[in-house]
Structure formats: structure tokens, C-alpha cells
C-alpha positions as CSV (number, residue, x, y, z in Angstrom):
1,X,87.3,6.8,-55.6
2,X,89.4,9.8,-56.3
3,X,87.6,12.0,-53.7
4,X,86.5,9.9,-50.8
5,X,89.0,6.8,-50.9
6,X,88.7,3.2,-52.3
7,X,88.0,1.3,-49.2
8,X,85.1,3.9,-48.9
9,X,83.5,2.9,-51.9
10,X,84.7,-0.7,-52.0
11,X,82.4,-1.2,-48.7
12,X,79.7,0.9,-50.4
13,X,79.6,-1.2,-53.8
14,X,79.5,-4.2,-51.2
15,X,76.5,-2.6,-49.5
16,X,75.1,-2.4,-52.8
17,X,74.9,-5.7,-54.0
18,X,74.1,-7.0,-50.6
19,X,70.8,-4.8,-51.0
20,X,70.2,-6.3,-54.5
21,X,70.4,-9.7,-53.4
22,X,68.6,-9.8,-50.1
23,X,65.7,-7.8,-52.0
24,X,64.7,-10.6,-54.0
25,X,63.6,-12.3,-51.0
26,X,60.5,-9.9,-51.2
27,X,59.6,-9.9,-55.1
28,X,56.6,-11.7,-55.2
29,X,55.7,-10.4,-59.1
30,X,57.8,-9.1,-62.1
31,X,57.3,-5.5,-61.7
32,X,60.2,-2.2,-61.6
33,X,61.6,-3.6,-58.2
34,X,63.0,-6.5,-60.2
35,X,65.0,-3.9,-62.2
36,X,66.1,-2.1,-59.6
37,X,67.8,-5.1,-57.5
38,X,68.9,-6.1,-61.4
39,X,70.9,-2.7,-61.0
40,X,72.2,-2.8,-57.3
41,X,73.3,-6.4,-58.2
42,X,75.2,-4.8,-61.1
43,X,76.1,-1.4,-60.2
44,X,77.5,-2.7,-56.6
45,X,79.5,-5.2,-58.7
46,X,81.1,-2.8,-60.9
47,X,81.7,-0.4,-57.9
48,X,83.6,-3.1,-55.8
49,X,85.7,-4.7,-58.8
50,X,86.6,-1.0,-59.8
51,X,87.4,0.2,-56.4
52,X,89.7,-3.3,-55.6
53,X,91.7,-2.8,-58.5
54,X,92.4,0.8,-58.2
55,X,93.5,-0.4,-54.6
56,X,96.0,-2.7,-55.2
57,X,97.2,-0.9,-57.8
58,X,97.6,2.2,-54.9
59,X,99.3,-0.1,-52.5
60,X,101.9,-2.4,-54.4
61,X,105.0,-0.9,-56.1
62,X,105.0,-0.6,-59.4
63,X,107.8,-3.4,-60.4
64,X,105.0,-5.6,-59.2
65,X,101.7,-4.5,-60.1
66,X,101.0,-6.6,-62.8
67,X,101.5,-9.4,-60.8
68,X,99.3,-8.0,-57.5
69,X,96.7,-7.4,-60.0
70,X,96.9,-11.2,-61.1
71,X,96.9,-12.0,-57.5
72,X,93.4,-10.1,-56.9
73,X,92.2,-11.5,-60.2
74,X,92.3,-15.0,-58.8
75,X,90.0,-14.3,-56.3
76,X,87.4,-14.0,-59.3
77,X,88.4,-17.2,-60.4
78,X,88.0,-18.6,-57.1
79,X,84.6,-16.9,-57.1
80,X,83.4,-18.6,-60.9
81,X,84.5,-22.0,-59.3
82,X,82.2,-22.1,-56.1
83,X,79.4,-20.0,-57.6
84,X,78.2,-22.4,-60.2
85,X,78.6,-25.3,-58.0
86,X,76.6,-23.7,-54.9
87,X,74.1,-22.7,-57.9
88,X,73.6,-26.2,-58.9
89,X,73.8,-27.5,-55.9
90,X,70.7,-25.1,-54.2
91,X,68.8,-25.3,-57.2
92,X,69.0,-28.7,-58.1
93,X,66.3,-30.3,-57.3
94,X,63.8,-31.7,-59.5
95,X,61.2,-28.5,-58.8
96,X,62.5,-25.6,-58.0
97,X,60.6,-23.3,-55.7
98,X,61.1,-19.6,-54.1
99,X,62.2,-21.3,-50.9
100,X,65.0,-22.8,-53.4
101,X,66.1,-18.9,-54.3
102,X,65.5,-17.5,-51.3
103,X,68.0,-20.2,-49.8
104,X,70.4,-18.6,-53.3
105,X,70.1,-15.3,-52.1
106,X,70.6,-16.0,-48.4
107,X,73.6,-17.5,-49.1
108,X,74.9,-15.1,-51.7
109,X,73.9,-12.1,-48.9
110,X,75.5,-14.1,-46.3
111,X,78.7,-14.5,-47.9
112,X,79.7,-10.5,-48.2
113,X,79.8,-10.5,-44.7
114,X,83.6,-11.8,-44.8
115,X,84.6,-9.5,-47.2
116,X,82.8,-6.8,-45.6
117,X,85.1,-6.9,-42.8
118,X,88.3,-7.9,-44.5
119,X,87.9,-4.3,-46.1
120,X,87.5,-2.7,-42.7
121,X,90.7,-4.3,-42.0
122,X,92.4,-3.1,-44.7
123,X,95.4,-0.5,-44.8
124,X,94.7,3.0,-45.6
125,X,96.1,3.6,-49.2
126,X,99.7,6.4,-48.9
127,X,97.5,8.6,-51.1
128,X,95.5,10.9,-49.7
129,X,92.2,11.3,-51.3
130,X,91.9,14.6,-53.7
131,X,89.4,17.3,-53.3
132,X,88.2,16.8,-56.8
133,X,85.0,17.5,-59.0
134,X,82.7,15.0,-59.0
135,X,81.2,15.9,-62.5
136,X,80.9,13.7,-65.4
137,X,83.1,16.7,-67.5
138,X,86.3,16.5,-64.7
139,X,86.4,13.0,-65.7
140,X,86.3,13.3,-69.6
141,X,89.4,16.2,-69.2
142,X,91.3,13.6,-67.0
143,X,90.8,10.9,-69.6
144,X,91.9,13.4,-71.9
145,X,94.6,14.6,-70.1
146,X,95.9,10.6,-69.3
147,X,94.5,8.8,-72.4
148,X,95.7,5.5,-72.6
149,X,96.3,4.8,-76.1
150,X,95.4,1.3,-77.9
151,X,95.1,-0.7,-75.0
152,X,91.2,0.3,-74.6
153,X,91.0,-1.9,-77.6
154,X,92.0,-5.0,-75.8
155,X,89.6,-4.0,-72.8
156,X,86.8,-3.6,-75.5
157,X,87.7,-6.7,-77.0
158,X,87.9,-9.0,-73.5
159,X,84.3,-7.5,-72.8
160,X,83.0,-9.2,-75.9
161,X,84.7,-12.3,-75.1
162,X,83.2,-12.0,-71.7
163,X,79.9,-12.8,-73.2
164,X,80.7,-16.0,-73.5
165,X,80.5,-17.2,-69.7
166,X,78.1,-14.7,-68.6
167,X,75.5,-14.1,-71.3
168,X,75.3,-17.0,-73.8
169,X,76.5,-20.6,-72.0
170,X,73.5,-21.5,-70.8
171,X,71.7,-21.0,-74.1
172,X,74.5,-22.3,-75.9
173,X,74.3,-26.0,-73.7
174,X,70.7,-25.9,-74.3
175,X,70.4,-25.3,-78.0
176,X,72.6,-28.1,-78.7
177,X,71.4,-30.5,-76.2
178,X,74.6,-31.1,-74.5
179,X,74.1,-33.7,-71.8
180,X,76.9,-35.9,-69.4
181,X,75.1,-37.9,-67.2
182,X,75.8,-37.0,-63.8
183,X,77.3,-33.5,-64.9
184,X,76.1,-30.1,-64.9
185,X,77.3,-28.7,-68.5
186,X,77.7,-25.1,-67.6
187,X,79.5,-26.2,-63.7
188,X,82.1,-28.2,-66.4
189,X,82.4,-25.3,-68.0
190,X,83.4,-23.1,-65.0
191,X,85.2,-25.9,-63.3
192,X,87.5,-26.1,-66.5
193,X,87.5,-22.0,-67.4
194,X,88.1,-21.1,-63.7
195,X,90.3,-23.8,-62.1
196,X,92.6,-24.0,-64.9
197,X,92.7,-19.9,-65.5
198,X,93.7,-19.8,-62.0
199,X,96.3,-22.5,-62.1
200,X,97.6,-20.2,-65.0
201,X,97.3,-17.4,-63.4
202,X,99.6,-18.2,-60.1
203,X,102.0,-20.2,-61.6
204,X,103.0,-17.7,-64.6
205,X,102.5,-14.8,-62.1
206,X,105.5,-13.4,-62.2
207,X,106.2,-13.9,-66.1
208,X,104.6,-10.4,-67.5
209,X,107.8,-8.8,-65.8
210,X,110.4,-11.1,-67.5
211,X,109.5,-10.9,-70.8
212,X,107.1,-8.1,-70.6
213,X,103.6,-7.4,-70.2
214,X,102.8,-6.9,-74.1
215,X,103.8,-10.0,-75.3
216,X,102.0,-11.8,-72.6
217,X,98.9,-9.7,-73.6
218,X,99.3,-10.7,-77.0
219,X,99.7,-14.6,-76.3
220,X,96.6,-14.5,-74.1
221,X,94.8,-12.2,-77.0
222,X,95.9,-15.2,-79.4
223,X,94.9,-18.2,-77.2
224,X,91.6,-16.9,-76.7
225,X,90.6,-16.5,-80.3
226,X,91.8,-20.1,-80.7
227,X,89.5,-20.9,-77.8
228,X,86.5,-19.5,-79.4
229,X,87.3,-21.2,-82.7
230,X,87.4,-24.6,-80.9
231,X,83.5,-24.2,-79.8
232,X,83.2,-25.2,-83.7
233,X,83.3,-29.3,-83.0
234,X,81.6,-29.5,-80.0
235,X,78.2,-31.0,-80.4
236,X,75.0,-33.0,-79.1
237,X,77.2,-36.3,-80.0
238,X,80.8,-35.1,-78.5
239,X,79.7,-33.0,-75.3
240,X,83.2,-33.5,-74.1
241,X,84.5,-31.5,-76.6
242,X,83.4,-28.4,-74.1
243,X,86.8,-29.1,-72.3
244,X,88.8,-27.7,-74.9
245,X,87.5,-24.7,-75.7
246,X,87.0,-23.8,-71.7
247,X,91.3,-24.8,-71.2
248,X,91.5,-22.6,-74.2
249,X,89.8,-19.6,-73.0
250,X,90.2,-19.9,-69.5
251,X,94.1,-19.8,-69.9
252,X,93.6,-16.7,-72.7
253,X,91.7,-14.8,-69.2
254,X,94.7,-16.1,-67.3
255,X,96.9,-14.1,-69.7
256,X,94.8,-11.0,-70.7
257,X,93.4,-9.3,-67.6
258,X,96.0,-8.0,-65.1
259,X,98.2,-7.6,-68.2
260,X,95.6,-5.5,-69.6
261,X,94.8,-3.6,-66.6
262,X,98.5,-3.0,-65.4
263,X,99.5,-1.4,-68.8
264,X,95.8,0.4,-69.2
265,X,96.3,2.0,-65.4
266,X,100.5,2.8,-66.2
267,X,99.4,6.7,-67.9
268,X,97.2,7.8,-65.3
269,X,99.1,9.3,-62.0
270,X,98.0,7.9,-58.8
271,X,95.7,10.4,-57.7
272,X,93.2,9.8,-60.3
273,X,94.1,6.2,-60.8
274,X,90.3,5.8,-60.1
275,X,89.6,7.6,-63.3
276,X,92.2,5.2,-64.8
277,X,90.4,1.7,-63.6
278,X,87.0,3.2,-64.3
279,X,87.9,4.2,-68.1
280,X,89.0,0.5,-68.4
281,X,86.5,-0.7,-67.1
282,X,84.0,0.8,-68.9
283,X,85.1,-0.4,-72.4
284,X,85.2,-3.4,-71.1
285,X,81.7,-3.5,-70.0
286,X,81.1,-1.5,-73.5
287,X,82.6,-4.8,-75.0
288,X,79.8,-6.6,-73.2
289,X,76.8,-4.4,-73.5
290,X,77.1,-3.8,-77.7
291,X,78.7,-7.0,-78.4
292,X,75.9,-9.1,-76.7
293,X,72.9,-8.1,-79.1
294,X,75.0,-8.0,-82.2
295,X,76.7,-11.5,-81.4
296,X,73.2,-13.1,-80.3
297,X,71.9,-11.9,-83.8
298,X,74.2,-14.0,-85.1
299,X,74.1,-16.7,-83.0
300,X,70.0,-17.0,-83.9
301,X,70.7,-16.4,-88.1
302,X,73.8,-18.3,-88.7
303,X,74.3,-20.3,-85.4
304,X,76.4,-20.5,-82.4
305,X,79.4,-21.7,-84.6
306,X,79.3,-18.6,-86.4
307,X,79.1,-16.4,-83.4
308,X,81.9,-17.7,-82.0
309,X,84.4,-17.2,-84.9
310,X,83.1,-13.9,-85.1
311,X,84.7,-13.4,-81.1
312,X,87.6,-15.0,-82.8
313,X,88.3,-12.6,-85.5
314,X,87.8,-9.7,-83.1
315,X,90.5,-11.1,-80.7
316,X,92.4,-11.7,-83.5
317,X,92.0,-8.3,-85.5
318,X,92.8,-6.3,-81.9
319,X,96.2,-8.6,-81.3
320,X,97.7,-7.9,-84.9
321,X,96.7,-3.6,-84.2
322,X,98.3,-4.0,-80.6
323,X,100.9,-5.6,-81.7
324,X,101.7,-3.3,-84.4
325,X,101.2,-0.1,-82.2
326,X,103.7,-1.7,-80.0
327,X,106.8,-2.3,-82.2
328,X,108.1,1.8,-81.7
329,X,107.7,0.4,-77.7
330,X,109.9,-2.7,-78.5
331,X,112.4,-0.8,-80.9
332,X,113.0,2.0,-78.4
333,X,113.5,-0.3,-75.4
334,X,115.9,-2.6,-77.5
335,X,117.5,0.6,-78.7
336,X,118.6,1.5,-74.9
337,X,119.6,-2.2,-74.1
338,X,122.3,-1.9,-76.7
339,X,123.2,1.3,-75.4
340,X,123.7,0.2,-71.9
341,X,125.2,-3.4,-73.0
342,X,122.2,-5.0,-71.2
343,X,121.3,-8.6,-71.6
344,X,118.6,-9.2,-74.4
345,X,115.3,-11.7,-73.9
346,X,117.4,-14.1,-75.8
347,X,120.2,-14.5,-73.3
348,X,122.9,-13.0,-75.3
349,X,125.1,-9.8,-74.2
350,X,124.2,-6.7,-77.1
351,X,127.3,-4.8,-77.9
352,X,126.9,-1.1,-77.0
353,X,126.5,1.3,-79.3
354,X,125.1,4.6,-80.2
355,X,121.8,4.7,-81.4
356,X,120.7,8.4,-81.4
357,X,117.4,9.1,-80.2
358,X,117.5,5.8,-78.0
359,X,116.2,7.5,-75.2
């Protein structure tokens, strides 16, 4: 991204998954070309979610990042709406043969095509790409150089509680039986996570820059432990109960992701901001990758209940150590307001006044 441009490897990550999906139409046997379409499907994933963010991070100023970033994030939302429900409603049928997936992957082929050309159309970045190394070693000094601080903690944290949705629902509605008549228990699920997170999402847009990107972190941090802890009563006899913890979680996603990203990107310069989004990233994805075995061992020795207070506590444990590496932040800023006579949160006037140091 830093060398050849995000729009060039947005289209490339597209490419990507486009070969991954249309692949499966000839797999006729579980052999190494499975895998390899696995990793298209995955790698071309990560490459367009990476290079999208660095984009509109590159193109929006910076009094309004956070909230551009929220923007593009509710395009994912948009996507974990109408992907379940053109899941169940391909493969829904009593038996389901490969002319049911082949229809799944035809349609999921077919619809990068609009995207495709909404990149082309896209406006060139003001940064001109940099001529730099493409080593693994360049990357680790600019990481160095531009290291972010505690907020990979909050990226490793959301990629555990991403498990939830993408590795463990479906076993988790079929271990305990849960059944609605009618109803698909993971399209619920979705339809509950994703519509409401996005409801959140636009309507407190704009509220990360009025009382500050931390404490909204923090809040979403909080509601999402809460979330996980409220898995705890749903059962076999109360299926309904899966509403609450979906609101719960779906409004903590709301709150935690372009908050997370906006203040994980603000160290890095804008000509390696693709370092920047790719470090994030990645601990996010490490969130996923070593929290799924060691949750799903507990999940199958103590139960599901278990697993998800264990998400909890994580959420939990990260939000108290962010928010204690953030109170210098706070005092500093609220050192400067009372220097300049500026108004506080709270709506009164400070008094200025010399505090050495303030700045």
C-alpha cells in the first residue's frame, strides 16, 4: 500500500477473493485446492479491508476521520445483514446440493463486480506513493519507529470478541438446540448484531469528536463485555434471549472499531499509514487466530457459558489498562483547557490559570 497505492491493491485484494470464490465451482474432492481458495477468500479479504481503511483515512481530514472510518465501517454491517440472509435463503432447502453452492459462490463472485468498478472510480489519494522497501524488516523499523502504544490491546481484544460471530455461532445455536419456528437462529443473530450496530453506528457518528474518541472506546469496550456476559441465560427453553446479547454486542462493535482504528492510525504519518492499518489489523486478526483454540477449549470443558465470560473479562481487563494509560491524555488536555479558558465536557467555563508543563 505504501509503495504502489491503495486503490492498486484494494482492486488486487478484490481479484483475490473473486478467485477464491469462483474456484469452488471446480472442487469436486477435499484435497490442497480447498486450502488454497480457503486462503484467497481470506487473504483477499484482509487485503481489501486493509487497503479501504488506509484510504479513507488518506482522503478525509483529520477532524473527521473517526467518523469517515465509521462511515466505511457500515458498509460491513450492511454486508453481515444481507449475507446471512442470501446464505439461508440459497441454501435452504431441505437437501442441499453443489448446484445449491455453486448458485452461493456465483452470487458472492457476482457481487464484487460493483465494487470492482466503484474503486476504478475512485479519486487518487493527495499522497504520492513512496519508493519504499518491500521487506518484512522495513516494516518492523516503521512499527518501531510509529509504535502505537496501548491501543494494540484493544485491537487484540476486538479480535477475540470477533470469534463470536465468525467462529463459534453456529456451534453455539446447535449445541443448545436453539429453535424459533420459522426463524434462522444465526440470520437473528446477524439481523440484530448488524442492523442495530449500524443504527448505532450512523446516528452517534459524530459523537467520538464531542466527547472524545477514548471514552467512546471505553463505553463500547464496556458494553461488549456485558454483551458476552448476557449469553449466560439464553437457553434451549428461552431462545429469545439471543436478542440481548446480539443489541449488546452489536452496539459495543458500533462503538469500538473506527474509534479504535482512528486513534491506532493517529502515530503513523501518512506515507506509511499502510504500515499503520496493517499493524492494527494484524493484532486484531492475532485476537482471532490464538483466542479461537484457547476459547473453544473452554467452550468443550466448561461450556459455552464459561467461554463467554472469559471474552468478558478480557474486554473488561483491556478497558480498566486503557483507561488507566489514558488519564496523563485526559490530565494534560484538561490542563490546557484551563489555560486557554475553554469550555469543559461539562458545560461550565474553567477559570484560566497557569499550570506549568500544560503543554
Amino acid at each position: 500500500m505504501n509503495r504502489i497505492g491503495t486503490r492498486a491493491t484494494w482492486s488486487l485484494g478484490l481479484v483475490l477473493f473473486g478467485v477464491g470464490s469462483l474456484g469452488n465451482l471446480w472442487v469436486v474432492e477435499l484435497n490442497w485446492t480447498i486450502y488454497l481458495l480457503r486462503t484467497c477468500l481470506v487473504v483477499g479479504a484482509a487485503v481489501v479491508f486493509n487497503s479501504s481503511l488506509t484510504y479513507i483515512t488518506l482522503t478525509t481530514p483529520v477532524r473527521r476521520r473517526t467518523e469517515a472510518i465509521g462511515i466505511l465501517g457500515a458498509g460491513g454491517f450492511l454486508g453481515m445483514l444481507l449475507g446471512p440472509f442470501l446464505g439461508d435463503l440459497i441454501l435452504s432447502g431441505g437437501v442441499r446440493t453443489a448446484g445449491h453452492f455453486g448458485v452461493l459462490f456465483w452470487v458472492t463472485t457476482v457481487a464484487l463486480v460493483v465494487p470492482a468498478l466503484l474503486v476504478c472510480c475512485l479519486r487518487r489519494p493527495p499522497l504520492t506513493p513512496q519508493k519504499s522497501s518491500l521487506r518484512i524488516g522495513e516494516f518492523v523499523r516503521t512499527v518501531w519507529l510509529y509504535w502505537p502504544g496501548p491501543i494494540l490491546l484493544c485491537c487484540l481484544a476486538f479480535g477475540v470478541c470477533m470469534t463470536v460471530p465468525f467462529v463459534f455461532l453456529a456451534s453455539y445455536v446447535d449445541k443448545l438446540g436453539l429453535q424459533i419456528p420459522g426463524l434462522s437462529m444465526v440470520g437473528l443473530f446477524f439481523g440484530c448484531y448488524a442492523g442495530w450496530g449500524l443504527t448505532v453506528r450512523v446516528a452517534l457518528r459524530r459523537l467520538p469528536d464531542r466527547i472524545g474518541r477514548r471514552k467512546v472506546l471505553l463505553v463500547g469496550l464496556t458494553t461488549m463485555a456485558v454483551g458476552m456476559f448476557c449469553f449466560a441465560p439464553v437457553s434451549a427453553a428461552h431462545p429469545w434471549w439471543l436478542v440481548l446479547p446480539a443489541l449488546l454486542c452489536g452496539t459495543g462493535h458500533a462503538l469500538i472499531f473506527h474509534t479504535m482504528a482512528s486513534l491506532a492510525l493517529e502515530s503513523f504519518p501518512q506515507e506509511v499509514r499502510g504500515s499503520g492499518s496493517s499493524l492494527s489489523l494484524i493484532m486484531l486478526d492475532v485476537g482471532m487466530i490464538a483466542g479461537a483454540p484457547l476459547l473453544g477449549k473452554i467452550a468443550q470443558s466448561y461450556g459455552f457459558p464459561w467461554m463467554y465470560g472469559s471474552i468478558g473479562v478480557v474486554c473488561l481487563s483491556v478497558a480498566l489498562v486503557y483507561a488507566y494509560s489514558s488519564l496523563r491524555v485526559w490530565r494534560s488536555r484538561r490542563q490546557i483547557r484551563l489555560i486557554h479558558g475553554e469550555r469543559t465536557p461539562w458545560g461550565t467555563v474553567a477559570v484560566a490559570a497557569e499550570v506549568p508543563g500544560a503543554l
